[in-house]
Wavefront OBJ file of the C-alpha trace (Angstrom):
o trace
v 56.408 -25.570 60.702
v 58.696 -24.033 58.110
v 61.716 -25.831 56.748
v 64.636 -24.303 55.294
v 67.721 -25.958 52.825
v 70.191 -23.604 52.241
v 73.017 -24.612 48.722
v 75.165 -22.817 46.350
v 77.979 -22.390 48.726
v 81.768 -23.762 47.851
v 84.819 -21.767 47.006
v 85.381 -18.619 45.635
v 88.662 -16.139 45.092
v 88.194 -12.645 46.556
v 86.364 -10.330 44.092
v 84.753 -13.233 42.931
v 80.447 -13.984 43.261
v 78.435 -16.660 44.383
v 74.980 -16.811 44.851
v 73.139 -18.699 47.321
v 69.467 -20.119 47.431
v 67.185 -20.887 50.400
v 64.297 -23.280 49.303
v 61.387 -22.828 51.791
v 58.803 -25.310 52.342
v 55.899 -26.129 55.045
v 54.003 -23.291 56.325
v 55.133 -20.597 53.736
v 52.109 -18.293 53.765
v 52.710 -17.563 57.595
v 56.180 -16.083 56.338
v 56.392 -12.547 56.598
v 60.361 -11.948 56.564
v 63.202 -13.802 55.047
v 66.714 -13.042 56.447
v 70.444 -14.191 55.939
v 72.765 -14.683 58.337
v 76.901 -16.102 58.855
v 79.099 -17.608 61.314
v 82.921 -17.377 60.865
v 84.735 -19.950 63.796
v 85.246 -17.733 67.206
v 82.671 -15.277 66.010
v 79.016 -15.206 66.965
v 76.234 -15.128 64.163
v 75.645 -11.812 62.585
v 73.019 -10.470 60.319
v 73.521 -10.167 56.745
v 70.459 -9.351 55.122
v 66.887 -9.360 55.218
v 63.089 -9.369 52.703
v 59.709 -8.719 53.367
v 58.295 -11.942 51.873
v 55.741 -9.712 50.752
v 56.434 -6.327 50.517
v 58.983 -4.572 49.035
v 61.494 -3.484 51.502
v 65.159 -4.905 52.372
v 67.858 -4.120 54.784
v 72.012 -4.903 54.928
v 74.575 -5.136 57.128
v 76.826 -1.999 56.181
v 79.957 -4.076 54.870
v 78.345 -5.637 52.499
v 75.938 -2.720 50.981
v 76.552 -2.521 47.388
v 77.820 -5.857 47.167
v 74.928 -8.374 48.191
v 71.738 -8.490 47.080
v 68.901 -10.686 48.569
v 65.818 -11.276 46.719
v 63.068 -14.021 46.647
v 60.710 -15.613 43.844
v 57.555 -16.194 45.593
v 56.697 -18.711 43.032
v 59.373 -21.008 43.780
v 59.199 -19.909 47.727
v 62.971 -19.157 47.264
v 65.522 -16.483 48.701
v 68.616 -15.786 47.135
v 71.798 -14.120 48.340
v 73.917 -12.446 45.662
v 77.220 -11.985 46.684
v 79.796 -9.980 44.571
v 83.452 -8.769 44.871
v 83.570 -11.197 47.443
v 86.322 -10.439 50.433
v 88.034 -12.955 52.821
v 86.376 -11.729 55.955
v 83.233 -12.579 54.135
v 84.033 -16.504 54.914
v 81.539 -17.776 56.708
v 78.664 -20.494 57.175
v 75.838 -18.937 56.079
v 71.907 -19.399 57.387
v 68.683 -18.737 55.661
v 66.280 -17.981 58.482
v 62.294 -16.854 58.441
v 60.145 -14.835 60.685
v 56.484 -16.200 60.805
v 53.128 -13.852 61.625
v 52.920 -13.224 65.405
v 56.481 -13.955 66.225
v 59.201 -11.003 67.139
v 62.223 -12.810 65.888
v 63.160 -15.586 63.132
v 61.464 -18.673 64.472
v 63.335 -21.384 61.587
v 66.898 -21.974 60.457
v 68.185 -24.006 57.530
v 71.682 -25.985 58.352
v 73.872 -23.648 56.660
v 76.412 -23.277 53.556
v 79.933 -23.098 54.029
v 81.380 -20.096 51.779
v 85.194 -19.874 51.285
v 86.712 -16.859 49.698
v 90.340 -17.266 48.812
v 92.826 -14.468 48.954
l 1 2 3 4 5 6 7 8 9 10 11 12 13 14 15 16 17 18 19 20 21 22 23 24 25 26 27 28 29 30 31 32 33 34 35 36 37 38 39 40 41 42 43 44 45 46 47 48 49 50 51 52 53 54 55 56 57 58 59 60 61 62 63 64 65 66 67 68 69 70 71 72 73 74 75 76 77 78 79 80 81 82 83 84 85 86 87 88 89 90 91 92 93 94 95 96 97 98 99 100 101 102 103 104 105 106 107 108 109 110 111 112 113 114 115 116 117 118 119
């Protein structure tokens, strides 16, 4: 079992950053991809971003490439979410999530971060 806590979330104006971190604990070394995804109220989850725990490659929803970055300190078993020139339709509850070895989809969710951009 893998367990996720999500922070850094609050209230930002537009063009404004925040960064979020997703502490991981548990069953890290059965992690092979870290992923980021948000809820605005109506919507349905989408996918913001994603890590190979241990590799090297990333991938972004296309409104926010160029403006997020995710990244991960394997020391700490950490993922962060950078998150510059914030916009209003980037308001959201955001969700750490990780994909474990065997599994086809992410398999653990941390309880999410409200993020408020003002405009």
């Amino acid at each position: 079992q893998v367990q996720l806590v999500e922070s850094g979330g609050g209230l930002v104006q537009a063009g404004g950053s925040l960064r979020l971190s997703c502490a991981a604990s548990g069953r890290t070394f059965s992690v092979i991809t870290m992923g980021w995804f948000r809820q605005a109220p109506g919507n349905e989850r989408e996918f913001v971003a994603e890590i190979r725990w241990r590799g090297t490659g990333t991938r972004y929803l296309d409104s926010v490439k160029g403006r997020f970055t995710i990244s991960g300190d394997n020391g700490k078993n950490t993922v962060y979410l950078q998150m510059n020139s914030l916009k209003p339709e980037d308001t959201a509850v955001y969700y750490c999530a990780a994909q474990l070895s065997g599994t086809s989809a992410y398999d653990y969710w941390g309880q999410g971060t409200q993020v408020t951009v003002s405009s």
